[in-house]
PDB file of N, CA, C and O in Angstrom, chain B, residues numbered from 101:
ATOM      1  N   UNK B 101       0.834  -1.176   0.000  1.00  0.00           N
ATOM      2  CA  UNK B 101       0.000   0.000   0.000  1.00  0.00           C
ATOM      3  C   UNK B 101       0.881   1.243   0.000  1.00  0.00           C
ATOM      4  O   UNK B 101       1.977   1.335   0.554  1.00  0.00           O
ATOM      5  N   UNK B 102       0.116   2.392  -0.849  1.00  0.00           N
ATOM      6  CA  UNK B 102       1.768   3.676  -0.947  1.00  0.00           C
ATOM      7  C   UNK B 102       0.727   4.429   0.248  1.00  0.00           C
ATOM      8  O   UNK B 102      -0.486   4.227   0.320  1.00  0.00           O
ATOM      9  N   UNK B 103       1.484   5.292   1.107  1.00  0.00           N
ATOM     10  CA  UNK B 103       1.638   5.663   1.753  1.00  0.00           C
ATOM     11  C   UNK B 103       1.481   7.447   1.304  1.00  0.00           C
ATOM     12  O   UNK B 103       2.138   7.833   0.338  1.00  0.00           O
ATOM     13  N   UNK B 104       0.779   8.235   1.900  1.00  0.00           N
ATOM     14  CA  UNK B 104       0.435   9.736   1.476  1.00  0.00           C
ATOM     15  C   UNK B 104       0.487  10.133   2.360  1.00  0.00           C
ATOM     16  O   UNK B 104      -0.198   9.554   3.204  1.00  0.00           O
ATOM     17  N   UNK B 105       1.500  11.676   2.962  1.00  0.00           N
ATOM     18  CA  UNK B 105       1.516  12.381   4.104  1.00  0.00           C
ATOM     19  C   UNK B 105       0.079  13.319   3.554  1.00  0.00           C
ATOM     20  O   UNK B 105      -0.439  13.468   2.447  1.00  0.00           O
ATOM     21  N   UNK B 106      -0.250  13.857   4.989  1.00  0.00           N
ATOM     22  CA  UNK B 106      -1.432  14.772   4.893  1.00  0.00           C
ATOM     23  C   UNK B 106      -0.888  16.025   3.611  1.00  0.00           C
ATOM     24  O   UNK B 106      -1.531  16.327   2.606  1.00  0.00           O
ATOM     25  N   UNK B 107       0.303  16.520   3.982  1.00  0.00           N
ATOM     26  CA  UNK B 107       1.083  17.585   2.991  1.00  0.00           C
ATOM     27  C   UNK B 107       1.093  17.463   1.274  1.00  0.00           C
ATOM     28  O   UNK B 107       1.217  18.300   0.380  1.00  0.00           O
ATOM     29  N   UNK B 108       0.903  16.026   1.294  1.00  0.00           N
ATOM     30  CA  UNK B 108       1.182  15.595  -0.209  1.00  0.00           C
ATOM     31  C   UNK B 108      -0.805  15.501  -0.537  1.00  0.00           C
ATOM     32  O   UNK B 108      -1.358  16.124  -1.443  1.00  0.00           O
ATOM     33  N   UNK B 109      -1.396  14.744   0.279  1.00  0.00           N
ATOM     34  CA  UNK B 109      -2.943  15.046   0.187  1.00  0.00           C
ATOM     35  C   UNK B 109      -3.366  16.479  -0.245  1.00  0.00           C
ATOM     36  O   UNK B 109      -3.912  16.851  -1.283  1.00  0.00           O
ATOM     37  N   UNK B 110      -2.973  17.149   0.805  1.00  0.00           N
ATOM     38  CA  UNK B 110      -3.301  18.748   0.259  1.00  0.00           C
ATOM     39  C   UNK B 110      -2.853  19.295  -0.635  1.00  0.00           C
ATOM     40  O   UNK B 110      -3.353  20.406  -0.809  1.00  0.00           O
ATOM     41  N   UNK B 111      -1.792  18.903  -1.604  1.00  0.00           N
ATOM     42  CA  UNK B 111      -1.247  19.200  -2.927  1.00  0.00           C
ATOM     43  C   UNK B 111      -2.104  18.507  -3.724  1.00  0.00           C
ATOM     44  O   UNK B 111      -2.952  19.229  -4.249  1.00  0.00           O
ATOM     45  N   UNK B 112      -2.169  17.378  -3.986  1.00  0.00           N
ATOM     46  CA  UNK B 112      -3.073  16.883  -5.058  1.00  0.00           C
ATOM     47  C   UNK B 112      -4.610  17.415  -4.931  1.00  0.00           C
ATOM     48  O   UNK B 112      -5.474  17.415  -5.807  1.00  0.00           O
ATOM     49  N   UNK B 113      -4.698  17.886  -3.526  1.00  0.00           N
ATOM     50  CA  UNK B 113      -6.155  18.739  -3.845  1.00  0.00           C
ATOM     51  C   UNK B 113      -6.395  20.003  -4.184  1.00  0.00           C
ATOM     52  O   UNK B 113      -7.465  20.598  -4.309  1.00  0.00           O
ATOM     53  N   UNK B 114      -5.434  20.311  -4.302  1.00  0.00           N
ATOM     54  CA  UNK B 114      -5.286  21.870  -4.945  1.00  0.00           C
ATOM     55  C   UNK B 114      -4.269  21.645  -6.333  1.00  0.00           C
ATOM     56  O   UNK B 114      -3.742  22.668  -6.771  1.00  0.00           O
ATOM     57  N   UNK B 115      -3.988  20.364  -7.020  1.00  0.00           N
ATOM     58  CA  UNK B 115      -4.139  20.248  -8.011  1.00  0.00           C
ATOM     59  C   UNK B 115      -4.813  19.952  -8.788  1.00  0.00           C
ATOM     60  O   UNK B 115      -4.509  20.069  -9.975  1.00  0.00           O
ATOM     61  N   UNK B 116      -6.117  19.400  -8.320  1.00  0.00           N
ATOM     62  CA  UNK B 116      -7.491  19.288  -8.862  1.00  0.00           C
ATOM     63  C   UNK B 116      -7.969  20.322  -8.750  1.00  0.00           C
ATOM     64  O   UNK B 116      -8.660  20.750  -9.674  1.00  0.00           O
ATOM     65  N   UNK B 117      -7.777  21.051  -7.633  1.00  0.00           N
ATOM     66  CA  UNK B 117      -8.599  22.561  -8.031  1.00  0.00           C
ATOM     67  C   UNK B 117      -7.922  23.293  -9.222  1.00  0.00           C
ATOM     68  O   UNK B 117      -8.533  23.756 -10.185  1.00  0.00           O
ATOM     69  N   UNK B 118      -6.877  23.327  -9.072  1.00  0.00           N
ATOM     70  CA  UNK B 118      -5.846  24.427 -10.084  1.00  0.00           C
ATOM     71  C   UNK B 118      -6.566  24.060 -11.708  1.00  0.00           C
ATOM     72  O   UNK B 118      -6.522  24.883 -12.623  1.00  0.00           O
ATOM     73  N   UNK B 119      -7.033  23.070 -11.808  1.00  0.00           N
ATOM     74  CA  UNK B 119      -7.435  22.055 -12.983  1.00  0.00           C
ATOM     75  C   UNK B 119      -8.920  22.471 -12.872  1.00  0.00           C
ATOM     76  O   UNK B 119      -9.671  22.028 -13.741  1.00  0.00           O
ATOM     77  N   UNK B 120      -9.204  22.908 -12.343  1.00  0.00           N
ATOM     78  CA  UNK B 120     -10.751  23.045 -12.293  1.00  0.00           C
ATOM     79  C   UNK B 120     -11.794  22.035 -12.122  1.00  0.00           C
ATOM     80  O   UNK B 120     -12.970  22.288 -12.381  1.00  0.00           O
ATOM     81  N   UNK B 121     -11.341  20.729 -11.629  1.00  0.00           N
ATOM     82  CA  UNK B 121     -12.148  19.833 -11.158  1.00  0.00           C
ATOM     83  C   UNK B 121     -12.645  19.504  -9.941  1.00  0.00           C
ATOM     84  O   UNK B 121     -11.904  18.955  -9.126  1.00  0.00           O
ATOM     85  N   UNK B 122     -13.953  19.786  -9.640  1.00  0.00           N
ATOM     86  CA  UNK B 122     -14.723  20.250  -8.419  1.00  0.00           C
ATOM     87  C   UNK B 122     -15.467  18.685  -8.082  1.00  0.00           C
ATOM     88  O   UNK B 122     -16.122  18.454  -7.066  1.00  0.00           O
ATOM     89  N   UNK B 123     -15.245  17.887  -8.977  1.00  0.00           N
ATOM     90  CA  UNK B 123     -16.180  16.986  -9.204  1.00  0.00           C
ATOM     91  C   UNK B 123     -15.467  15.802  -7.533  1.00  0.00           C
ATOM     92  O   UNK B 123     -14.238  15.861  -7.508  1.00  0.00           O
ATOM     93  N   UNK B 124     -15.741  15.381  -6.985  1.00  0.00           N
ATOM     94  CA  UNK B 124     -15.338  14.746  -5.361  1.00  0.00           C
ATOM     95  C   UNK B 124     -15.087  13.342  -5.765  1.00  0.00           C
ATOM     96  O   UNK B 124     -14.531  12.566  -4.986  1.00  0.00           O
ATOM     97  N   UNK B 125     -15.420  13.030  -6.788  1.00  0.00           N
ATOM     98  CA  UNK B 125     -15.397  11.356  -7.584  1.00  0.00           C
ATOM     99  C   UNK B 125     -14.146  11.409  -8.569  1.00  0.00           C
ATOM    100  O   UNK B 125     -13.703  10.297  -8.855  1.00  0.00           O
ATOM    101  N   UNK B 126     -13.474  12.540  -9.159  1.00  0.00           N
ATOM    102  CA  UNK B 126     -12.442  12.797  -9.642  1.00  0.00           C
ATOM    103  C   UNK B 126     -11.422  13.089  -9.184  1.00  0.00           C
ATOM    104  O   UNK B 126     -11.384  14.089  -8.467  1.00  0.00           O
ATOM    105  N   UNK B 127     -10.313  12.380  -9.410  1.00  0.00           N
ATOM    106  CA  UNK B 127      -9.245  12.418  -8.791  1.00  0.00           C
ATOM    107  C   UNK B 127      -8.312  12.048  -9.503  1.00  0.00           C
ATOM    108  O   UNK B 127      -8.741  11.823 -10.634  1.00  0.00           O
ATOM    109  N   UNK B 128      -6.486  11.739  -9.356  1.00  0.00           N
ATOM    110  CA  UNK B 128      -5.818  11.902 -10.127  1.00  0.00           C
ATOM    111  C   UNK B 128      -4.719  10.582  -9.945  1.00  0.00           C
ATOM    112  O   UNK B 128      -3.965  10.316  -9.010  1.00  0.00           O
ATOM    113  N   UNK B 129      -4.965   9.871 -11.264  1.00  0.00           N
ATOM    114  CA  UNK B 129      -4.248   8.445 -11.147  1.00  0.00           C
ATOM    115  C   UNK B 129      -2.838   8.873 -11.358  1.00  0.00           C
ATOM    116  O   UNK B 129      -2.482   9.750 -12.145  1.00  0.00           O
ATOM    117  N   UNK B 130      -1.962   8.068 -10.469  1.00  0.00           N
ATOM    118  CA  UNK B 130      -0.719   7.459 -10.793  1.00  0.00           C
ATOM    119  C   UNK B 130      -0.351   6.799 -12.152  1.00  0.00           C
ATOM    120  O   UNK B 130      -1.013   5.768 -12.266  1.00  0.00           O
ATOM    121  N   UNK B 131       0.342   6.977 -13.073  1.00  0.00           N
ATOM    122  CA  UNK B 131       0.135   6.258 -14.010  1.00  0.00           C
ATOM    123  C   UNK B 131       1.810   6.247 -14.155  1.00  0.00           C
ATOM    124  O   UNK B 131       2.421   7.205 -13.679  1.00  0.00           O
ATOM    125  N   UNK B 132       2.618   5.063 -14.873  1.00  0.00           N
ATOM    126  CA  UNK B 132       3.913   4.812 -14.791  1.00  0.00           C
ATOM    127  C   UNK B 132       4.329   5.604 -16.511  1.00  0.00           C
ATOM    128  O   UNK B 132       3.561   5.591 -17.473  1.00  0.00           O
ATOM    129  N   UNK B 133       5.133   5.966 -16.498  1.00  0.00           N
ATOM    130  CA  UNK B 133       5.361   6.828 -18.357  1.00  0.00           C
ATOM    131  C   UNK B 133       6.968   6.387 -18.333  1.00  0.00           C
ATOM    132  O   UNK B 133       7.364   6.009 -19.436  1.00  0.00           O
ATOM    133  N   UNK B 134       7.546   6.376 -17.715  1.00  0.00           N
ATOM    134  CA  UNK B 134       9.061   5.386 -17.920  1.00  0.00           C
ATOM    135  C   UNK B 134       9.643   4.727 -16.669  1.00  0.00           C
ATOM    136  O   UNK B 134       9.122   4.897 -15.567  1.00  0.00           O
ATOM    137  N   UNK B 135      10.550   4.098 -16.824  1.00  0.00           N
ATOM    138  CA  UNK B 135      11.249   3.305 -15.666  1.00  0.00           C
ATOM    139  C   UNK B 135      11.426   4.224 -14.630  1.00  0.00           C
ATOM    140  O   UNK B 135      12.273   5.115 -14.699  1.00  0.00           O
ATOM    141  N   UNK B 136      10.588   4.047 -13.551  1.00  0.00           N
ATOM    142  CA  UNK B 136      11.158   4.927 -11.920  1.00  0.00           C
ATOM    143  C   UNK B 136      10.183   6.533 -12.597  1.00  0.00           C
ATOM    144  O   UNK B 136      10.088   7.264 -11.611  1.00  0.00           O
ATOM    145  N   UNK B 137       9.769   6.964 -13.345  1.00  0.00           N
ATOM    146  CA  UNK B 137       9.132   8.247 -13.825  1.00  0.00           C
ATOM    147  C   UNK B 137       7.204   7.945 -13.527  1.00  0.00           C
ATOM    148  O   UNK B 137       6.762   6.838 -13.837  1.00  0.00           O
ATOM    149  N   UNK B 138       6.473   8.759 -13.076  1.00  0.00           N
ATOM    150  CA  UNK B 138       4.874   8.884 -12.565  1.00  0.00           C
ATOM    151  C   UNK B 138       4.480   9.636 -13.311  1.00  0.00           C
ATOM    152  O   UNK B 138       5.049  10.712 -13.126  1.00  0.00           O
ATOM    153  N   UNK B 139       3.653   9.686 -14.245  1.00  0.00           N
ATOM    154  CA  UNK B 139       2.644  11.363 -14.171  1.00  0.00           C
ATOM    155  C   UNK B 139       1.360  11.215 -13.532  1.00  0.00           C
ATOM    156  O   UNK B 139       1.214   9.998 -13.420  1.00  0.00           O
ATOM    157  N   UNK B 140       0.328  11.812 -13.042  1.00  0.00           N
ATOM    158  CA  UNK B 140      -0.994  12.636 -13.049  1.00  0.00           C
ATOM    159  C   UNK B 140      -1.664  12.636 -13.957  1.00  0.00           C
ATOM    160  O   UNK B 140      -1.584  13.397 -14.921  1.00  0.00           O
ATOM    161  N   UNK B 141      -2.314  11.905 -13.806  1.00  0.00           N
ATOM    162  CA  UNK B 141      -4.192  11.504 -14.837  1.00  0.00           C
ATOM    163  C   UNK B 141      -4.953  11.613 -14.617  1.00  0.00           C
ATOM    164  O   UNK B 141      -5.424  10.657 -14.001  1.00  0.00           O
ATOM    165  N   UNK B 142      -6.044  13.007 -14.880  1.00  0.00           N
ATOM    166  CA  UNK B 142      -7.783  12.770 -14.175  1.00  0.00           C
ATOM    167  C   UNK B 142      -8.406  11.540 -14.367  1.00  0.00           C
ATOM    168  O   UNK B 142      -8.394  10.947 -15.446  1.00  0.00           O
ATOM    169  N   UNK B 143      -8.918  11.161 -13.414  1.00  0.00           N
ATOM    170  CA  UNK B 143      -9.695   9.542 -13.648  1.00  0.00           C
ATOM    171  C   UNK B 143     -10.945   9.660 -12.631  1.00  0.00           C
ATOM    172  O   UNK B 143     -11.165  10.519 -11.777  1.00  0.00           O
ATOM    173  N   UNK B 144     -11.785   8.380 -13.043  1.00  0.00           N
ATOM    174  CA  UNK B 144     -12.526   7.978 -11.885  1.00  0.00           C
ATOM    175  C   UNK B 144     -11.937   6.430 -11.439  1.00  0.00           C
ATOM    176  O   UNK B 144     -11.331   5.586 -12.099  1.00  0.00           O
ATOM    177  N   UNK B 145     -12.501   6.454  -9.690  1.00  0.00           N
ATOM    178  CA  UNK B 145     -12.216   4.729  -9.061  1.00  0.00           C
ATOM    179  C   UNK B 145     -12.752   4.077 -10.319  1.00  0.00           C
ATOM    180  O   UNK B 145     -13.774   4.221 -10.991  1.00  0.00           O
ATOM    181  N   UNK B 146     -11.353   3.073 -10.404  1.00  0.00           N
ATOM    182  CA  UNK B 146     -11.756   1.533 -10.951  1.00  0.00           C
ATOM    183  C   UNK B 146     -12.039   0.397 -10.309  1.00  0.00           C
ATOM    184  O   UNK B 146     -11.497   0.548  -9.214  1.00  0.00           O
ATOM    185  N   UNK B 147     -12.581  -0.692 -10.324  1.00  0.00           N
ATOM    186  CA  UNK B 147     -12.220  -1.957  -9.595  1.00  0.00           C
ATOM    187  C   UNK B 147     -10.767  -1.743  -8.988  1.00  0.00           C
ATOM    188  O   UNK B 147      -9.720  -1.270  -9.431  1.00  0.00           O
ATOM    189  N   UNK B 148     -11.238  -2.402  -7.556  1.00  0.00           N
ATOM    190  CA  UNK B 148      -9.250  -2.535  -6.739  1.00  0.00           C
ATOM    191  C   UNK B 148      -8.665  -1.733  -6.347  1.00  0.00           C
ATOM    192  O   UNK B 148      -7.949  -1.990  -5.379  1.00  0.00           O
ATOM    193  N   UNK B 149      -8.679   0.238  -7.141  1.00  0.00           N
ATOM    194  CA  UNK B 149      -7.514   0.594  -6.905  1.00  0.00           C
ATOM    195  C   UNK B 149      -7.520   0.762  -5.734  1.00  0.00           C
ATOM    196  O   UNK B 149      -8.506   0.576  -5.022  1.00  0.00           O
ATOM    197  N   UNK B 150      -6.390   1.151  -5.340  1.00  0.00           N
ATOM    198  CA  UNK B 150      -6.300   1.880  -3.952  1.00  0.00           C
ATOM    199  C   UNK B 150      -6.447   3.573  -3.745  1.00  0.00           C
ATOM    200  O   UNK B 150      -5.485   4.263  -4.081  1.00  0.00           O
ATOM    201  N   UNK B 151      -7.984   4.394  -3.043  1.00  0.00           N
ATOM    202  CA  UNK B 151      -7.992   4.893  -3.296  1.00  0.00           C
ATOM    203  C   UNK B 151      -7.790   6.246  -2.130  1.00  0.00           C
ATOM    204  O   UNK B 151      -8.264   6.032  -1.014  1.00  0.00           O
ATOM    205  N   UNK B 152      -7.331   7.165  -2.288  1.00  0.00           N
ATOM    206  CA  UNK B 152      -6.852   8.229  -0.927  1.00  0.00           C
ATOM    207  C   UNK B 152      -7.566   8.985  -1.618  1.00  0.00           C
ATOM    208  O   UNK B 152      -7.748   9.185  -2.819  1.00  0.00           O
ATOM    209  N   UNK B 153      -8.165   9.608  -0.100  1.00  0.00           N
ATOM    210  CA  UNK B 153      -9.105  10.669  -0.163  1.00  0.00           C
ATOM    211  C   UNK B 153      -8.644  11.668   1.076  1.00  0.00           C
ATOM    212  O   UNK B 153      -8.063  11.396   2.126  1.00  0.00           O
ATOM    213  N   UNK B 154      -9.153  12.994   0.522  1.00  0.00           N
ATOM    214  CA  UNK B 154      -8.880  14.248   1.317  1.00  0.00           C
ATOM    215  C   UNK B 154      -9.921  14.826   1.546  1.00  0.00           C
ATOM    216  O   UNK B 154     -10.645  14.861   0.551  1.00  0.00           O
ATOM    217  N   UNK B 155     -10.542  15.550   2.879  1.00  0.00           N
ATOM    218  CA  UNK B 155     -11.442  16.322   3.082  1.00  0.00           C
ATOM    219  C   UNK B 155     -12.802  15.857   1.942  1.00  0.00           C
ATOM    220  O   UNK B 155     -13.205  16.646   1.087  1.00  0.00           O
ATOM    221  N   UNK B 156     -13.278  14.710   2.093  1.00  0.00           N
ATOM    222  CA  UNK B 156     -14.077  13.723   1.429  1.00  0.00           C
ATOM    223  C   UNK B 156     -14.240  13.768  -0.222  1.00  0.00           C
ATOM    224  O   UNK B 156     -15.193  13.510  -0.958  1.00  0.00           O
ATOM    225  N   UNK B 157     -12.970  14.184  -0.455  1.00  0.00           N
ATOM    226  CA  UNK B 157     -12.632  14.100  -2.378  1.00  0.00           C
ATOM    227  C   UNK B 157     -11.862  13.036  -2.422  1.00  0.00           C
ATOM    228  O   UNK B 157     -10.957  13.060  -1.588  1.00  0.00           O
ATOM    229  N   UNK B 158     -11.910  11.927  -3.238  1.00  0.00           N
ATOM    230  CA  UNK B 158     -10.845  11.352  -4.277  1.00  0.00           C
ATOM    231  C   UNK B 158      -9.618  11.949  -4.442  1.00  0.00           C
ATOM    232  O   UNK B 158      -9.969  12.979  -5.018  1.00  0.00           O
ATOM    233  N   UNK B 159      -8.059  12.043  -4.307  1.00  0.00           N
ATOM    234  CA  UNK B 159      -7.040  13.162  -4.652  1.00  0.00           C
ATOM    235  C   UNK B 159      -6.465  11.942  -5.881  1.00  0.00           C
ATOM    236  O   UNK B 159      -6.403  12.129  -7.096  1.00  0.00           O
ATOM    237  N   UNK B 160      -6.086  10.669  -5.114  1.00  0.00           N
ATOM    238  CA  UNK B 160      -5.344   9.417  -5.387  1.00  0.00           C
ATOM    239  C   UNK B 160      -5.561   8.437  -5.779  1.00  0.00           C
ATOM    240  O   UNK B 160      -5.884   7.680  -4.863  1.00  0.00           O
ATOM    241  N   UNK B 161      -5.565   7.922  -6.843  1.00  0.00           N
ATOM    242  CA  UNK B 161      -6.160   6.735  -7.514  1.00  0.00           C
ATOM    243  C   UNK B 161      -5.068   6.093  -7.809  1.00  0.00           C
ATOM    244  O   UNK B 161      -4.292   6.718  -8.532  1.00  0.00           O
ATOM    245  N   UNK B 162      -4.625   4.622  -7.354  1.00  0.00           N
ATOM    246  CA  UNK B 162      -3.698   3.728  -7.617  1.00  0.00           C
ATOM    247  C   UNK B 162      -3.832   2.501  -8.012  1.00  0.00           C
ATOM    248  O   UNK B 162      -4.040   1.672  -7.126  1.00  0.00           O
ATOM    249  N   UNK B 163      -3.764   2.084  -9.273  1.00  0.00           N
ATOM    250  CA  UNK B 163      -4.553   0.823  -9.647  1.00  0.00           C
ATOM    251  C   UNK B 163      -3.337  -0.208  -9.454  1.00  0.00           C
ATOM    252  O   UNK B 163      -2.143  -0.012  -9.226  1.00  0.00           O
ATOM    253  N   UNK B 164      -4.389  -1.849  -9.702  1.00  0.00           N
ATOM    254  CA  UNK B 164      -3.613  -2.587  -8.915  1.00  0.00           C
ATOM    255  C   UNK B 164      -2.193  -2.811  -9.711  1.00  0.00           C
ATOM    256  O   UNK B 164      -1.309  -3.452  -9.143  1.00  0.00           O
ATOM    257  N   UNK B 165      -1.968  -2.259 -11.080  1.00  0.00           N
ATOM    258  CA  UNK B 165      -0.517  -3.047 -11.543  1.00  0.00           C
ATOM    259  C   UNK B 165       0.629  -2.022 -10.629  1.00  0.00           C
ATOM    260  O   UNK B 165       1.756  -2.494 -10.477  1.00  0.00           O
ATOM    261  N   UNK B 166       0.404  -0.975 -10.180  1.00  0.00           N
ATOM    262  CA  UNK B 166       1.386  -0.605  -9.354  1.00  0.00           C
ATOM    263  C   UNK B 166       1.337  -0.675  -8.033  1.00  0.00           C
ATOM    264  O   UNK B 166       2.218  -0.273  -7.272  1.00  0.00           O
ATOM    265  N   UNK B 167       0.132  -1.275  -7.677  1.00  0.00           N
ATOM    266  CA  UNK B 167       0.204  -1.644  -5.970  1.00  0.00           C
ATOM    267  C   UNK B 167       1.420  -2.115  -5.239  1.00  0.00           C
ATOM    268  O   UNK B 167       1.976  -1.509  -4.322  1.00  0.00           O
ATOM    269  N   UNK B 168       1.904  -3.708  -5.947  1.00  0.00           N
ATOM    270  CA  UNK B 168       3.029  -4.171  -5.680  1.00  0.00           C
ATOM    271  C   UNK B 168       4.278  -3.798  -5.832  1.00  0.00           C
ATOM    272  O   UNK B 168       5.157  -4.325  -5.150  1.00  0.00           O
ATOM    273  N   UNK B 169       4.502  -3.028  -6.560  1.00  0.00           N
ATOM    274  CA  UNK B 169       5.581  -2.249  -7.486  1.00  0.00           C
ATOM    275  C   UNK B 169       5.885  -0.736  -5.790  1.00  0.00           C
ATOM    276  O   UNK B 169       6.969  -0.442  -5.286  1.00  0.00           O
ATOM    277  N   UNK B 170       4.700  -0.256  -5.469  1.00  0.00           N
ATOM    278  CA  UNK B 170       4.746   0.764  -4.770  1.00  0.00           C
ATOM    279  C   UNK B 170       4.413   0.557  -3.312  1.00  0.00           C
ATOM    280  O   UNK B 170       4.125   1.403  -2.466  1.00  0.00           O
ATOM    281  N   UNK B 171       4.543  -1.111  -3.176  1.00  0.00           N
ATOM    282  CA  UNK B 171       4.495  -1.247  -1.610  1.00  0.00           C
ATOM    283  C   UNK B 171       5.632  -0.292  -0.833  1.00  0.00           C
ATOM    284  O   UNK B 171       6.610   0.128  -1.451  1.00  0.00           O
ATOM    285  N   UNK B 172       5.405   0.014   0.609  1.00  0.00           N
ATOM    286  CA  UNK B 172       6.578   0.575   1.486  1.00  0.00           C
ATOM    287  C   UNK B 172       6.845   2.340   0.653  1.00  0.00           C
ATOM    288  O   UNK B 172       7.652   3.176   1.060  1.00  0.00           O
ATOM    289  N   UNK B 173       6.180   2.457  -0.207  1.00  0.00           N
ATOM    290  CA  UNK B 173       6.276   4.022  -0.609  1.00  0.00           C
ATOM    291  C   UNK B 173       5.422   4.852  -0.221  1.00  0.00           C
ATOM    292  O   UNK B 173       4.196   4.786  -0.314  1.00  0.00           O
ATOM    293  N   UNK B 174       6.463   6.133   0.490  1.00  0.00           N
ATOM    294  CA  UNK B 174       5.545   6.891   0.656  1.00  0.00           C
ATOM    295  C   UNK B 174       5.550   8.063  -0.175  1.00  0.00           C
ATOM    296  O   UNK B 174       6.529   8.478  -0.796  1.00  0.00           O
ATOM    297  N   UNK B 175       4.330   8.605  -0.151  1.00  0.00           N
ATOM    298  CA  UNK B 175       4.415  10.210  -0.936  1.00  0.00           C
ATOM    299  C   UNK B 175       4.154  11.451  -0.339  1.00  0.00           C
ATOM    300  O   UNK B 175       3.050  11.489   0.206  1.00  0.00           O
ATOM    301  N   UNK B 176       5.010  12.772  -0.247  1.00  0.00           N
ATOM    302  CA  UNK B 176       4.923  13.424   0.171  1.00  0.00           C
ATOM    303  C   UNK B 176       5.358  14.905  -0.759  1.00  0.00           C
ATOM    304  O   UNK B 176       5.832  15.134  -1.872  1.00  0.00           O
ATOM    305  N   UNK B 177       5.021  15.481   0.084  1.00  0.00           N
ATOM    306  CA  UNK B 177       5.206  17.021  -0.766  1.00  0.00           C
ATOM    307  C   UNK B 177       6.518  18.197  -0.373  1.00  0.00           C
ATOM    308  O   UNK B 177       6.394  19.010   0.543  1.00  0.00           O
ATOM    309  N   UNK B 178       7.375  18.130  -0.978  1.00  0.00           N
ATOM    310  CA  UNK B 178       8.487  19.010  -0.523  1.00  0.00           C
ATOM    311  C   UNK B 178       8.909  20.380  -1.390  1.00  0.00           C
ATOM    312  O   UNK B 178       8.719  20.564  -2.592  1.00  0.00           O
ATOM    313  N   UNK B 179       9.507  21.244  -0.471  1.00  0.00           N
ATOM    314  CA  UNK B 179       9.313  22.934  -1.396  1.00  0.00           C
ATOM    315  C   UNK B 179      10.318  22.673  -2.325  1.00  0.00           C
ATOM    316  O   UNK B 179      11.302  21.948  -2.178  1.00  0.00           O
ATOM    317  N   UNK B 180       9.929  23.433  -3.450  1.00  0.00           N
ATOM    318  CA  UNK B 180      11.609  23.463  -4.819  1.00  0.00           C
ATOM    319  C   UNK B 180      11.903  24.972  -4.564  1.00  0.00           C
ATOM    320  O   UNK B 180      11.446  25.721  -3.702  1.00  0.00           O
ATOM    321  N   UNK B 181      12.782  25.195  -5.543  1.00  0.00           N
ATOM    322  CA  UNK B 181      12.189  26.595  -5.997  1.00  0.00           C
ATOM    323  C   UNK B 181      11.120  26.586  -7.463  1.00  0.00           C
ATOM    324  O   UNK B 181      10.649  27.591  -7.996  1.00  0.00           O
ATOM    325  N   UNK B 182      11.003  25.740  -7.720  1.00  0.00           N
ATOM    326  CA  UNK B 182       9.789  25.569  -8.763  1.00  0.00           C
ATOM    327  C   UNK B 182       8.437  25.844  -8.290  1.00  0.00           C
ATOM    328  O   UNK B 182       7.621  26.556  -8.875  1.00  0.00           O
ATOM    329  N   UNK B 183       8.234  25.141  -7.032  1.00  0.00           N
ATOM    330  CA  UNK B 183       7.066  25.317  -5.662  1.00  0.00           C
ATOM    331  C   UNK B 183       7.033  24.537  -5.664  1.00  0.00           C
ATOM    332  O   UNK B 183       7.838  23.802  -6.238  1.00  0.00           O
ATOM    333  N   UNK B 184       5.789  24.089  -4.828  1.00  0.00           N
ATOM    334  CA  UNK B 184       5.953  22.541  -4.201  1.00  0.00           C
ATOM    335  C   UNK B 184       6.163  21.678  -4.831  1.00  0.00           C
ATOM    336  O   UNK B 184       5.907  22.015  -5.987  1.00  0.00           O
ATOM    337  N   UNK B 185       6.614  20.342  -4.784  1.00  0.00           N
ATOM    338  CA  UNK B 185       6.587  18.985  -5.624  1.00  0.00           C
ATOM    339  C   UNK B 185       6.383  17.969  -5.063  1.00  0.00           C
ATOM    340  O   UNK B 185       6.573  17.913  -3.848  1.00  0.00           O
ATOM    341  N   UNK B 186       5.938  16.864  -5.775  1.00  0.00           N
ATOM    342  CA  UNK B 186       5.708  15.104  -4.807  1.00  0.00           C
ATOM    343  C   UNK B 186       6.757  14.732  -5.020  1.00  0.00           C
ATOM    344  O   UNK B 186       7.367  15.213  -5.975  1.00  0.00           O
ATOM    345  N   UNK B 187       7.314  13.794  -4.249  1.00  0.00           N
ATOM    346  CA  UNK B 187       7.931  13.248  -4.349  1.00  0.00           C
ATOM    347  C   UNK B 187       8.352  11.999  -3.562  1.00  0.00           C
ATOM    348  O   UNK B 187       8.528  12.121  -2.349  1.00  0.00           O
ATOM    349  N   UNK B 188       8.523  10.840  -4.136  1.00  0.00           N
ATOM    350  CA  UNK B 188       8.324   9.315  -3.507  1.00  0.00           C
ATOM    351  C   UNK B 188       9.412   9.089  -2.986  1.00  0.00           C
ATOM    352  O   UNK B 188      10.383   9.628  -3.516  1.00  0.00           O
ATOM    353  N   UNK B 189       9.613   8.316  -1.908  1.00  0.00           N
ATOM    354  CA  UNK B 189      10.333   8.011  -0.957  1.00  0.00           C
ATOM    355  C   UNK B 189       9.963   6.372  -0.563  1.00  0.00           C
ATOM    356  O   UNK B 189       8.822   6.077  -0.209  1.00  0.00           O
ATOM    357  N   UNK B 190      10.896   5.495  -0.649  1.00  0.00           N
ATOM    358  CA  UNK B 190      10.799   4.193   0.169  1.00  0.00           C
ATOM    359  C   UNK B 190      11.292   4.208   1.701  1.00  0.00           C
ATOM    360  O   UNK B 190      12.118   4.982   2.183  1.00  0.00           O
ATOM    361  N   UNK B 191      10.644   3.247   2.309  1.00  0.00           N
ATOM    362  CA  UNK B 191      10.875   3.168   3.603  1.00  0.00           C
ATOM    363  C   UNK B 191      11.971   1.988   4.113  1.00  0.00           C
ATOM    364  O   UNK B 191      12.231   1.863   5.310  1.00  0.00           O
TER     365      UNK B 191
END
């Protein structure tokens, strides 16, 4: 199961806002785009995934081919000078 600090919750919910999606059933999949690389996908729950929710929205949608892949990970949100960013961490 990946692991979400409250800090990284409140980023992906104000990246659904920034996006203009108000919708509480929409939320934003994990999706793999190269070896060790994530992006951000509006989606709705599928069967299985694993799903994190914030202040009763959807933020996190994790379906099952990366469940195993992302056991012991956690995600959290740290400052750049870009502004904030996620960023995964194993335990």
């Amino acid at each position: 199961m990946v692991m979400v600090t409250e800090r990284a919750k409140e980023e992906l919910g104000s990246i659904l806002g920034s996006a203009g999606i108000s919708d509480p059933e929409v939320g934003l999949r994990l999706t793999p785009t190269a070896p060790g690389q994530f992006s951000l996908t509006t989606d709705t729950e599928r069967e299985a995934d694993q799903v994190v929710e914030h202040e009763g929205s959807k933020v996190l949608l994790v379906g099952t081919e990366l469940t195993e892949f992302l056991e012991g990970v956690t995600i959290d949100c740290q400052d750049s000078p870009e502004g904030p960013r996620l960023v995964m961490t194993r335990d």
